[in-house]
N, C-alpha and C positions, 0 to 999 in steps of 0.2 A: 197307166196306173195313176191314181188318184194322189196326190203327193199333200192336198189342201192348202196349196200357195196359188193365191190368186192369179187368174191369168193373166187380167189386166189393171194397171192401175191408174185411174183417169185415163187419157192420152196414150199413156205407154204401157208395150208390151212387156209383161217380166217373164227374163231367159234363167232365172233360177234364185234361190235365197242365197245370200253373203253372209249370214250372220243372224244374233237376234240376241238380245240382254233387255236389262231391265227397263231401259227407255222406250226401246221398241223392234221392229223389225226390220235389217236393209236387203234388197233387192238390187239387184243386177234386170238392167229394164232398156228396153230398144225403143227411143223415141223418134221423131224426123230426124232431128239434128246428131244421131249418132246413140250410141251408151251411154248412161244416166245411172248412178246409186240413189234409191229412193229406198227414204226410212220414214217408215207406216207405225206412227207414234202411238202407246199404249196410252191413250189420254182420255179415259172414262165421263174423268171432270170435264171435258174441256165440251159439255155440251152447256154452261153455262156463258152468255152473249160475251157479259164481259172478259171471263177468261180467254175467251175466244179471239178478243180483237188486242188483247195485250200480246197473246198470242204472234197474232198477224204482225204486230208492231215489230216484235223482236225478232222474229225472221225480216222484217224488211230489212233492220238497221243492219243484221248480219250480212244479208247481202251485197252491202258497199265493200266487203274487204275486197282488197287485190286479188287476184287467183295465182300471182310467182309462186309462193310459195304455202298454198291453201288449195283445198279442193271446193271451186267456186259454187255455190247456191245459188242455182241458177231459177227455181220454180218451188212454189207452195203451194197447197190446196186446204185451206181453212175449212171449207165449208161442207165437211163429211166427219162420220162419226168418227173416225179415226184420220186423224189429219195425217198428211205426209210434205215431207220434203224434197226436193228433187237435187240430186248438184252433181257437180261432175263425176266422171268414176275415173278413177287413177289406178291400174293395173299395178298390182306386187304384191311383195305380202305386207305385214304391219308389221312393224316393230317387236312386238309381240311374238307373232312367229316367227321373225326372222332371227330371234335372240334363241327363242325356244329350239331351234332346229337347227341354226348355225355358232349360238355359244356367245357370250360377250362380247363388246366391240373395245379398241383401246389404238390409241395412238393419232396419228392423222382421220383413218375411219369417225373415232367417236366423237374426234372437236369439228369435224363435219358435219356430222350429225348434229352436235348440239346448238352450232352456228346455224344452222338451216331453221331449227327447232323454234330458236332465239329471233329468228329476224322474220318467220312468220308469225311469231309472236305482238311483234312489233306494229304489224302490218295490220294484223286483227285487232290491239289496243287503238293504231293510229284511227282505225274508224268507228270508235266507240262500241267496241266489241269487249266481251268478258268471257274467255273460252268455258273457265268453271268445270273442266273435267279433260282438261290434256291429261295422257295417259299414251304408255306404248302399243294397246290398240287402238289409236286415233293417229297417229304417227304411221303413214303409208310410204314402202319404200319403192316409188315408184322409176320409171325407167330414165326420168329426168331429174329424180333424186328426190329428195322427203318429202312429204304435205302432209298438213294437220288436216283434219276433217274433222266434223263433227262441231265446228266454230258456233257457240250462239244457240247450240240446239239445249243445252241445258239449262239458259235461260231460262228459252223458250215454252221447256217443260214446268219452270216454278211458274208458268204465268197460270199453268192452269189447275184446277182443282184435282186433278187427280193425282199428284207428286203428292205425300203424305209424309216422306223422310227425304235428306239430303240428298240433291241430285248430285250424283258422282260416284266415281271411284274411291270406298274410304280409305287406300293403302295409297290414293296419291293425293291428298285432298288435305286442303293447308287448317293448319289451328281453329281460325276465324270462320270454317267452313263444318265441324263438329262440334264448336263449344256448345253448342246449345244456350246462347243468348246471341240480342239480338248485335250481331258487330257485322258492320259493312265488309261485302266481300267485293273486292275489284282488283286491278291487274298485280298487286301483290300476288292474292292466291296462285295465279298462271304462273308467277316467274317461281314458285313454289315446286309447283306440281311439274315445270322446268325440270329443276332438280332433280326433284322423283325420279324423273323419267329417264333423266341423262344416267341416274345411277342406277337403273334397271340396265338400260344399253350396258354400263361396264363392268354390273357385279352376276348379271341376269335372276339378281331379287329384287321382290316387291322394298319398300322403303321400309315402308310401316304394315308387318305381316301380321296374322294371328290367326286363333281358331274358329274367332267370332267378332261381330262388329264391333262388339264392345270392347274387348280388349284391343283392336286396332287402333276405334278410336285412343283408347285408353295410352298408346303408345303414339300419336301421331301428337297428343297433347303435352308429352313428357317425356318420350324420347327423343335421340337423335341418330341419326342411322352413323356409323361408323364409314366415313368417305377415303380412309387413309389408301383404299384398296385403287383409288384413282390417281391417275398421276398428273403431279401440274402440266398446264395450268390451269384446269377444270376443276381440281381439287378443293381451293381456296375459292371460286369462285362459285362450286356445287356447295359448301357450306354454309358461306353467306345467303344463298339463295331457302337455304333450309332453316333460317331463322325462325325461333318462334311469333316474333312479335314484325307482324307486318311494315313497319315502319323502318325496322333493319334492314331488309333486303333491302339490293340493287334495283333500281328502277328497271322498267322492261330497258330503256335507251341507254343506262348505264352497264346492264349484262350486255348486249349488244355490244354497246364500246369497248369491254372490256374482253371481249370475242376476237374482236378484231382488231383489237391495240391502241384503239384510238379512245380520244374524250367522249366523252357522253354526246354534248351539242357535234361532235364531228360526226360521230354516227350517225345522225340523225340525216346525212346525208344519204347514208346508204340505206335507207325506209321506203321501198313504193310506194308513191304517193298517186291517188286517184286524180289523172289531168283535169283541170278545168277549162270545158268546153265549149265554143260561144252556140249556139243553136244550131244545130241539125238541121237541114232542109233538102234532101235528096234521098235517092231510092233505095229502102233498106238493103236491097241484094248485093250495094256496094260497100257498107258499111257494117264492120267486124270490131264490136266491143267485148267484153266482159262476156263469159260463157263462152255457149256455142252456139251456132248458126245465125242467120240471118237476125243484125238487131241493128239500128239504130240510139245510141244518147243524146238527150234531149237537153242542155242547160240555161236556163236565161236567168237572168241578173237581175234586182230591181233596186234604185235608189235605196239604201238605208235598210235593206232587208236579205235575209239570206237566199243564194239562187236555191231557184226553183230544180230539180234534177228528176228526170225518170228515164226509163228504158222500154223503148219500142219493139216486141219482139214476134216473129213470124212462130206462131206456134197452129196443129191443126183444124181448130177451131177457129183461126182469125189473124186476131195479132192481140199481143201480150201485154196492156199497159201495167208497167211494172215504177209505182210512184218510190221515190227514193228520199222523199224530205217528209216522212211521216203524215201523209196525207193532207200535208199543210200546202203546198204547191202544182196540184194535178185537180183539176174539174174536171166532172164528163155532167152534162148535163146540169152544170149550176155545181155539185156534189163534189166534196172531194173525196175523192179515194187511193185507195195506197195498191187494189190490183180491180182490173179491169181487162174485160174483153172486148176490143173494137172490131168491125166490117169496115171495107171499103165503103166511106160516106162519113162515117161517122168523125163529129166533132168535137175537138177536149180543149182545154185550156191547161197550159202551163207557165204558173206565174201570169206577169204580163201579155203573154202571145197567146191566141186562139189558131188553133189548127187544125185540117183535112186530111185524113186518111184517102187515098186518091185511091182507082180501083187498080192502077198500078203498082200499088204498096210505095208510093210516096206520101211526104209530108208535106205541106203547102199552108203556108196561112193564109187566114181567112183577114180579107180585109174589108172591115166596113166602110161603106159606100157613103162618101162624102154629098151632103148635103150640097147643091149648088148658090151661088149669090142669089139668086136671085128666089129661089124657095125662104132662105134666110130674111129676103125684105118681105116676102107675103108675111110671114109668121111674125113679123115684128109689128105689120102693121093690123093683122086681125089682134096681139095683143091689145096695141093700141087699140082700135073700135072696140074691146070689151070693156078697156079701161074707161073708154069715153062711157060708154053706157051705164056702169055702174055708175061713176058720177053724177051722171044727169038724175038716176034713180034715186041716189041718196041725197041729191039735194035738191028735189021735188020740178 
């Protein structure tokens, strides 16, 4: 039976629909490396070049976060009418269902929850990510405990022309994110929509509920949700988070700290931090980064400038050049780009280093071939005989 969900998308097989909302649709999808969530974006606008590659941008930058406690983004497909995402899939239910079906969370359970919530929080800020639409279904309670998904995709969607109203959740979605002028929205809002979400977990209500958008908005602007129902020490610390005016709230490193008892800068220890790594130069099949399956990371350094970072990754059609410094640090062919697909042969640059795709699926640099002494004196001395010539010609 005809069911009209795609059978295939790109690369990957899809074993059935997860879902579908107003952003888009996500799939459950069997690729080499394993199961995959792939969300098949409603983005009508986004046949416009430039929306397109603002696009590409914000998926790239989103895929630096850590995967502890994120479901990692691991592939993008820009260049189809309906673009998708690819990233891990984490088995459970959401938060969402797990509240709807098992009742609110409280005690050890819910500063668990909010601690996990909180420090992948942390982790998606630490790499210049702006979630813009945490909510208890993007909150998966998976078998090795919570991950946010969804990081970066709402961005993603303002990049392109076809978002017309507020990307988001408005029953979790901060002041600065409804007022309808123009006010910057950054990791405030998240430690906001925090709140929300922590007090959906212990009350199992939306924050800011109603009948219609408007009046939510109308209450996300002017009310405040009644938290007494929470017990410290999440209480005081979901309130401050519910701040109307962004600059009150706790920093994402301060809610963190104050999670786990410690100062702000102490906290900050306990943040994944993406390693920095000196260059890669061995066979992908031995090296296991970020995602799944076979990938190689690439980083080289350059005097006075930012390294260079991408991800070499073994996908059906080749290998996956996936640039991670905004197309600023990855050539293929003179060009630079932020995704590319290489063959066994082919040559890129990164930063400073030029490199080979071997047909073994290594990486090898390419090293140009040193002029010898003695080519070095021919060449200085035909300079010379042309200098002579010209001279003799210009002065008769």
């Amino acid at each position: 039976m005809d069911t009209g969900e795609p059978r295939r998308i790109g690369p990957y097989e899809v074993l059935g629909c997860l879902g579908a909302g107003g952003q888009g649709t996500v799939y459950l999808a069997q690729g080499e490396a394993g199961r995959v969530a792939i969300k098949v974006i409603h983005a009508q606008g986004a046949a416009d070049p430039k929306a397109r590659k603002r696009f590409e941008d914000e998926v790239a930058i989103a895929s630096r976060v850590p995967r502890a406690y994120t479901a990692m983004i691991i592939d993008a497909a820009i260049d189809r009418d309906q673009p998708y995402i690819v990233s891990e899939y984490v088995e459970g239910p959401s938060l969402q269902e797990l509240v709807d079906r098992q009742g609110p969370l409280s005690g050890a359970p819910l500063e668990r929850l909010a601690t996990y919530m909180a420090t992948a929080l942390a982790a998606i800020h630490g790499a210049g990510v702006i979630h813009r639409d945490l909510k208890p279904a993007n909150v998966i309670i998976g078998p090795d405990g919570p991950r946010v998904v969804d990081f970066g995709v709402a961005r993603a969607l303002e990049a392109t022309a076809a978002i017309t109203t507020t990307v988001g959740t408005p029953g979790y979605l901060a002041p600065e994110q409804v007022a309808g002028v123009d006010l910057e929205v950054g990791p405030a809002a998240d430690v906001h929509a925090w709140a929300g979400t922590v007090y959906f977990a212990a009350t199992g209500r939306v924050p800011f509920a109603g009948s219609n958008v408007a009046v939510i908005i109308n209450r996300v602007l002017t009310e405040t949700p009644d938290v007494r129902v929470i017990a410290e020490p999440l209480r005081s610390l979901v309130a401050d988070c519910l701040a109307k005016d962004p600059a009150r709230r706790p920093t994402t490193m301060e809610l963190l700290g104050r999670l786990v008892g410690y100062p702000s800068e102490i906290a900050q220890a306990t943040v994944p931090h993406i390693p920095t790594l000196p260059v890669t130069l061995g066979t992908l099949k031995e090296i296991t980064t970020l995602g799944s399956g076979p990938a190689a990371d690439i980083v080289v350094h350059g005097e006075g400038i930012a390294p260079a970072h991408a991800t070499l990754r073994k996908v059906s059609a080749g290998y996956r050049l996936h640039d991670h410094s905004n197309g600023l640090g990855t050539l293929v062919d003179g060009r630079p780009v932020l995704y590319a697909t290489l063959r066994p042969g082919d040559r890129f640059t990164i930063g400073t280093v030029a490199l080979r795709l071997t047909a073994t699926g290594e990486l090898e640099r390419v090293r140009l071939s040193r002029m010898s002494a003695t080519r070095w004196w021919l060449l200085l001395l035909l300079a010379a005989a042309v200098a002579l010539i010209v001279i003799v010609v210009v002065t008769g």
